[in-house]
C-alpha positions in Angstrom: 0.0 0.0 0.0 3.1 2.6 0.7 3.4 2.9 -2.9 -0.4 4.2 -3.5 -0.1 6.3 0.0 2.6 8.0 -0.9 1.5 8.5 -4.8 1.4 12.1 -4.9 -1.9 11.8 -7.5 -3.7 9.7 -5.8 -3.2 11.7 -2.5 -5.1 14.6 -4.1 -7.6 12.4 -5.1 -8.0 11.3 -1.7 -7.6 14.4 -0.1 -10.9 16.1 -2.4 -12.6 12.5 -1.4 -12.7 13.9 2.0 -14.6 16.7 1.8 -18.6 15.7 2.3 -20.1 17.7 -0.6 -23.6 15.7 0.0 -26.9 17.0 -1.4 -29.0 18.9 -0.2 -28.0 22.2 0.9 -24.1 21.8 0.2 -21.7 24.4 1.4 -19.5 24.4 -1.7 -16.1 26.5 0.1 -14.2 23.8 0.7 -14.7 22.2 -2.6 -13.9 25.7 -4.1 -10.8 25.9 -1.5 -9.6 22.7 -2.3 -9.6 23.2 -5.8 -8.4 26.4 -6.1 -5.2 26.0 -4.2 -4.3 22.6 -6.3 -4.9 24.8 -9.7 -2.4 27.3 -8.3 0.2 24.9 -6.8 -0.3 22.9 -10.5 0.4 26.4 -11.7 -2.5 26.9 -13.8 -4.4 30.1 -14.2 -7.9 29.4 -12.3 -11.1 31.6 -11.6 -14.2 30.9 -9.9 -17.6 32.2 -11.0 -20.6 32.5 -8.9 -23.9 33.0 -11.4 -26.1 32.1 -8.9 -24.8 33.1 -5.3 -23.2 30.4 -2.8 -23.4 28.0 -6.4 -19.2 28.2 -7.7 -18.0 27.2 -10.6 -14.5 26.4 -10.7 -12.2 26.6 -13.8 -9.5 25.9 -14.5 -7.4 26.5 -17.6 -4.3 25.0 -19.9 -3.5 28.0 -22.1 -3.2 26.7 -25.9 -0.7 27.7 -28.5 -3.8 29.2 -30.7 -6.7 30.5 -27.8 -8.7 32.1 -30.5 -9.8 28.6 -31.6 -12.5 26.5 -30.4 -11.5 25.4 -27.1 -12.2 21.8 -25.4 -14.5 21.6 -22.1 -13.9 18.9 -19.8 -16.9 18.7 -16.8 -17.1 17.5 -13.7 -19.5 18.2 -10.8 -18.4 18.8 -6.9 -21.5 17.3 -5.2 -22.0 13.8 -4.2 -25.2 11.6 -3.0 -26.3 11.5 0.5 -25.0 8.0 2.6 -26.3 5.3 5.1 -23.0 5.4 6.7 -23.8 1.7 8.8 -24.2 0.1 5.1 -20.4 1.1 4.5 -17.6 -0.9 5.4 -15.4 2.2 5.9 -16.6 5.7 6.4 -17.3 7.2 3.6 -15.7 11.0 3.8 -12.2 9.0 5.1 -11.0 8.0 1.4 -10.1 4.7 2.7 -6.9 3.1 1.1 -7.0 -0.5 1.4 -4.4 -3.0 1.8 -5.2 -4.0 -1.9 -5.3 -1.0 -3.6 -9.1 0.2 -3.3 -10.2 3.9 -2.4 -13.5 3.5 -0.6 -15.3 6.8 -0.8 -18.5 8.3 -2.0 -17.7 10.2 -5.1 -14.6 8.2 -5.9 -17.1 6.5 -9.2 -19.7 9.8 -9.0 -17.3 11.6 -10.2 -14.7 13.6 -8.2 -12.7 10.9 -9.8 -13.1 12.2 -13.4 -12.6 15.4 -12.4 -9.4 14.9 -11.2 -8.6 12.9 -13.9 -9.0 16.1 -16.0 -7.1 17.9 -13.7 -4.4 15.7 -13.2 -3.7 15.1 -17.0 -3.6 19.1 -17.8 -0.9 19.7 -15.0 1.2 16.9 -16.5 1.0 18.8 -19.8 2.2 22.0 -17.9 4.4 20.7 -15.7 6.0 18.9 -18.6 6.3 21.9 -21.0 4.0 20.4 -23.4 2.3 22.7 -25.4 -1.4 21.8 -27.0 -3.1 23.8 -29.6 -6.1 24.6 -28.4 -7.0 26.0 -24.7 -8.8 23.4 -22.4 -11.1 24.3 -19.1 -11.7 21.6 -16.2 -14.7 23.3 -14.8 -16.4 22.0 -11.6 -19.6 22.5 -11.4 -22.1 22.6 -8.1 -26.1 20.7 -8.1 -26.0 18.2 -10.5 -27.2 15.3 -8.1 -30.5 17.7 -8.2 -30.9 18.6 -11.3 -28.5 21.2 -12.2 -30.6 24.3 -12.0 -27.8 26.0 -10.6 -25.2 24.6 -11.6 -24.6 23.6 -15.3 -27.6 25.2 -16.8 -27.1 28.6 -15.3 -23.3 28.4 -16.3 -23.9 27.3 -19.6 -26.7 30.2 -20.6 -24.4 32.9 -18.6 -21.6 35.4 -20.9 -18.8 33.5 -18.5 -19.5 30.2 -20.6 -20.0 31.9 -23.7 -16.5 33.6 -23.1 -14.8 30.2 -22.9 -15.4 29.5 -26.7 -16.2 26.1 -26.6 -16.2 23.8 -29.6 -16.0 20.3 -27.7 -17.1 19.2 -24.1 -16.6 16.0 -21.9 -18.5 14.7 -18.9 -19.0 11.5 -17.0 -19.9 8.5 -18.5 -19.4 5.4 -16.3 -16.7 2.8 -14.9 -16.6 0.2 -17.7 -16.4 -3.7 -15.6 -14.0 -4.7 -18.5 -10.5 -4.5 -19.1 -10.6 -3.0 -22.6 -13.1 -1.1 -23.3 -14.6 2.2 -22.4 -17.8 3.6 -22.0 -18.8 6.9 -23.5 -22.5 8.6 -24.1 -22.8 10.4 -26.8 -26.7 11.6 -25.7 -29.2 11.4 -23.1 -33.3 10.5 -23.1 -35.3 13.4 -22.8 -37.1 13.2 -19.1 -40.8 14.4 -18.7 -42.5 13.5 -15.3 -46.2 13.8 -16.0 -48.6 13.8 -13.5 -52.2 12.7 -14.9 -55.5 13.8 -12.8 -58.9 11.4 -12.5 -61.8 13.3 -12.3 -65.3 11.9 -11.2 -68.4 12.0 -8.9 -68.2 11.0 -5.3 -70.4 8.8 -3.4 -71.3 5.9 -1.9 -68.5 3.1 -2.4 -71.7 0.6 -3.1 -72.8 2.6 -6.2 -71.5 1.4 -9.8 -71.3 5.2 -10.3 -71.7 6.0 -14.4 -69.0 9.1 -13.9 -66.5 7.0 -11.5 -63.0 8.4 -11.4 -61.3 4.9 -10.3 -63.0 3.5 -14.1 -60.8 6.5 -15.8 -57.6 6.0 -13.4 -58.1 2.3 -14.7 -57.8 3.3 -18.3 -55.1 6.0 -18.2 -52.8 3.1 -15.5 -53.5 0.4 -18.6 -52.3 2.7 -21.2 -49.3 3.8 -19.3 -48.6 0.1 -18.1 -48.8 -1.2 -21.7 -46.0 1.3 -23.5 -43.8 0.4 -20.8 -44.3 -3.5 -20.9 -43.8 -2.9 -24.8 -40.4 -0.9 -24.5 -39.5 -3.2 -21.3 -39.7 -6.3 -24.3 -37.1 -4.6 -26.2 -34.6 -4.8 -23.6 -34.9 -8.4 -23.6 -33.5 -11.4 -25.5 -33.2 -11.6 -28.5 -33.7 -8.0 -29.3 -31.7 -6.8 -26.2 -31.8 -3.3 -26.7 -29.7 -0.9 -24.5 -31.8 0.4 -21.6 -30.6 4.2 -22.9 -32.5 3.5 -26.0 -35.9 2.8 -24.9 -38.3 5.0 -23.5 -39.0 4.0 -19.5 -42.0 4.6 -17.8 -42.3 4.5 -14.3 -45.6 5.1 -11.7 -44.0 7.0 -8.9 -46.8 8.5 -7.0 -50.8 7.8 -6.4 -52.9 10.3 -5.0 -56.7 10.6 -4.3 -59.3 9.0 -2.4 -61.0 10.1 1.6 -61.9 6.8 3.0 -62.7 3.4 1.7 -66.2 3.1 1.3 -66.6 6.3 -0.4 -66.0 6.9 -3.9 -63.1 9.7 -4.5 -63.6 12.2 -6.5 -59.9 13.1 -7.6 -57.3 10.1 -8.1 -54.1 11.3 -9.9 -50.9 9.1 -10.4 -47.3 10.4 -11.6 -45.2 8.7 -13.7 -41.2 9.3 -14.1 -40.5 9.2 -18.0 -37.3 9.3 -20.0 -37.9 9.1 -23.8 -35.9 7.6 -26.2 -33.4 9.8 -28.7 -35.6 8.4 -31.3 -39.0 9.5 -30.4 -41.1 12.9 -31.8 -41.7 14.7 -28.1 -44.4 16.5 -29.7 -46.0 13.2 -31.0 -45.7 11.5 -27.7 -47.5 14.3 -25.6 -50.4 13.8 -28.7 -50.1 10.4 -27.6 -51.0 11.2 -23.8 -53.6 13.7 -24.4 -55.2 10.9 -26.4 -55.2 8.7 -23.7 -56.8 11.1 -21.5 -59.8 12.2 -23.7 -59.9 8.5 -24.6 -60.5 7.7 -20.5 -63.4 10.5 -20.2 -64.5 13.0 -18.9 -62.5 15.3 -16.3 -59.1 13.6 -17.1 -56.1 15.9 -17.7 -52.7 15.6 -17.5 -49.6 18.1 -16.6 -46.3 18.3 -16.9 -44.5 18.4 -13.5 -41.6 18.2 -15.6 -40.7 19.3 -19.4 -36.9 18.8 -20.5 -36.4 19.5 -24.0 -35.0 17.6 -26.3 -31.6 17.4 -26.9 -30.2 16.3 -30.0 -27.1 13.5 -29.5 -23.6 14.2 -30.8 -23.3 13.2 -33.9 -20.9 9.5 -34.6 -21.4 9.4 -37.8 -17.6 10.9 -38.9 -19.1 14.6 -39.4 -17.7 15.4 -35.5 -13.6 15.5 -36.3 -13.1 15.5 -32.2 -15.0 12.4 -32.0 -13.2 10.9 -34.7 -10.1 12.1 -33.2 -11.4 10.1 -29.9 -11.9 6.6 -31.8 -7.9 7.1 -33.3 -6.5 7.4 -30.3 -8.2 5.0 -28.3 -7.5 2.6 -30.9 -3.9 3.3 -30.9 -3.9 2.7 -27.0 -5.2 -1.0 -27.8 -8.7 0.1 -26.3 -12.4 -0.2 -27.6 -15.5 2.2 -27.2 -19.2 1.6 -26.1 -21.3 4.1 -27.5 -24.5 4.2 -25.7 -27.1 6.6 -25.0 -26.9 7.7 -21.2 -29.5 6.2 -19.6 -30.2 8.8 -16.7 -29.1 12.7 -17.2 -25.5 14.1 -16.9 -24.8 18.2 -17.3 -23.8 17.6 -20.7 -27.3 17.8 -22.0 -27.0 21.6 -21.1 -23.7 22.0 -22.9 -25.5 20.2 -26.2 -28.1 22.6 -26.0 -25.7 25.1 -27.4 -24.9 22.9 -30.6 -22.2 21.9 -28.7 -20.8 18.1 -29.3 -20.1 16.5 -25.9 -18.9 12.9 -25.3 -19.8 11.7 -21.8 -16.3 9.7 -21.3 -14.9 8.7 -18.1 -11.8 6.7 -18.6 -11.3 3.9 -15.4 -11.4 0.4 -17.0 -12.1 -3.1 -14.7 -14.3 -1.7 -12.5 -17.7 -2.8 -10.9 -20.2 -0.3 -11.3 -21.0 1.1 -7.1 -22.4 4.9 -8.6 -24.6 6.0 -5.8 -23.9 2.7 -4.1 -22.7 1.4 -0.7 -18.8 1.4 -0.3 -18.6 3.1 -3.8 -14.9 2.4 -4.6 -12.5 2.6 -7.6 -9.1 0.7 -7.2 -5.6 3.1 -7.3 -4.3 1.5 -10.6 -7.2 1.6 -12.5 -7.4 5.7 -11.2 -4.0 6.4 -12.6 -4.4 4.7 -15.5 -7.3 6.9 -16.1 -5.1 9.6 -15.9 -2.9 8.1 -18.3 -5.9 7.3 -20.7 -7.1 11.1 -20.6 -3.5 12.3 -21.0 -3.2 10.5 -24.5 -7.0 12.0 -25.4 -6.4 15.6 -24.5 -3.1 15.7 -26.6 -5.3 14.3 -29.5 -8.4 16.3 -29.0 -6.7 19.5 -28.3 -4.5 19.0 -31.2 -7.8 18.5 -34.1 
């Protein structure tokens, strides 16, 4: 273990591990601290933006030989998921080091991990003299474990992101379990939770009531039910499609009703849904409000939430970054799996802009524990991260 403990990267790592940025209500400083005080001992120029008050953003910069062109983004987010801390073998703000290697730590997958990966690999190419064409940022962001109201969205519609000039972006993808190959996201599913409201007469729980609002809850459940046992079949043999590729729908909430033997007059249920890359948003909110004329009288439906949709990056060969990305993966002996994200990741802010952004986090042979007990990553799969990012920034920054 002396070898990892006394790694001077992976003691930074550990050392950001340690600070308990958990949602909600985070106090960012010592993120900001942190941060700020590694840029400058890296010797890197680094500035720290506050769009919305006591919500930093943290950048930090490799000057490029030619700063008038496009410059490359690289993301990462400060906060981190709340913890049971009984369910963890080690506590989870002490960056445990094992005897074998593993940092146990929440963040050390969800994604402080990444983020200094992107740090790290920056200040090797300015502590090594190394000069890249074009400028890159490592900006940390705050809030995206809640939606990113504050963090990435603000940023990214404020002049402080336009003044960056950015004409590529990474963010987090995910650990990939195998040796060789990486995981990147090259778009997200657009989410919509939409919360759909039973109307009917009350009365007597004996009556078969002509206007009965559980008869219309029945028929809007059954509709909702069916699309999802439909797009639930395509994730199963043979067709096996990738979960990111399907549109999920989930109940989440059910509302309504006074006491048993009387028949309610409002029953509403809310369902979580992310929609599939592929799918006409407008023609799927036809859909619903067919559904809820088709159930009756009284039914309506509302969006609780409306994301818009965000168009993927494109893999097709038009995107010379992305291309740039396959080469040199392929040099390294690696692969890539190009999925569609299955959740959300501030990247779908960034892409708003007509911005292309691959969601790539380089840590190979490694379990997936993202928002799970005893998250861990292992030491030498962290620095070869580092190593892995260190070949793609030369090559992206060099396009």
């Amino acid at each position: 273990m002396a070898a990892w403990e006394n790694d001077e990267e992976i003691m930074r790592f550990r050392e950001y591990l340690k600070i308990p940025s958990v949602q909600p209500d985070v106090d960012y400083s010592a993120c900001v601290e942190f941060l700020t005080a590694q840029a400058r001992l890296m010797n890197l120029p680094v500035v720290v933006h506050e769009i919305v008050p006591k919500k930093p953003v943290v950048v930090v910069t490799l000057q490029g030989l030619q700063p008038d062109l496009p410059s490359i983004l690289l993301n990462s987010h400060m906060d981190v998921v709340p913890v049971n801390e009984e369910l963890w073998t080690y506590p989870p703000f002490e960056a445990k080091l094992t005897d074998d290697g593993f940092i146990y730590a929440r963040g050390s997958q969800d994604m402080k991990s990444t983020g200094m990966i992107y740090l790290e690999a920056i200040s090797r190419f300015n502590k090594s003299g190394k000069r890249l064409k074009r400028t890159t940022h490592v900006s940390f962001v705050p809030d995206e474990e809640i939606g990113s109201t504050y963090g990435m969205k603000a940023f990214s519609e404020s002049q402080e992101f336009k003044n960056l000039n950015v004409g590529f972006g990474m963010d987090e993808s995910a650990p990939s379990p195998e040796p060789d190959e990486l995981i990147v996201f090259n778009g997200e599913r657009t989410s919509r939770q939409v919360k759909v409201t039973c109307k009917g007469e009350p009365g007597h729980g004996a009556l078969l009531d002509i206007d009965n609002a559980g008869e219309k809850f029945y028929t809007i459940l059954s509709k909702f039910m069916s699309l999802r046992a439909e797009e639930k079949r395509k994730t199963l043999p043979p067709i096996n499609t990738f979960i990111g590729d399907v549109t999920t729908i989930n109940l989440t909430q059910v509302e309504g009703g006074v006491m048993v033997n009387v028949l309610p007059e409002v029953l509403s249920a809310t369902f979580d849904v992310r929609i599939a890359p592929d799918v006409d948003l407008d023609e799927f909110g036809n859909m619903i409000e067919a559904w809820c004329k088709e159930a009756g009288e009284g039914v309506t439906f509302e969006y609780l939430v409306k994301n818009p949709q965000v168009y993927s990056t494109k893999t097709d060969g038009s995107v010379p970054f992305w291309n740039s990305l396959v080469e040199v993966i392929k040099k390294m002996g690696l692969k890539l799996k190009c999925v569609t994200c299955p959740g959300a990741t501030d990247a779908r802010f960034v892409r708003l802009h007509n911005i292309p952004v691959i969601n790539f986090t380089p840590i190979l042979n490694t379990p997936l524990y993202v928002h799970a007990h005893n998250e861990r990553v292992h030491a030498d799969m962290y620095k070869k991260g580092i190593d892995i990012m260190e070949k793609v920034l030369e090559a992206l920054a060099n396009v």
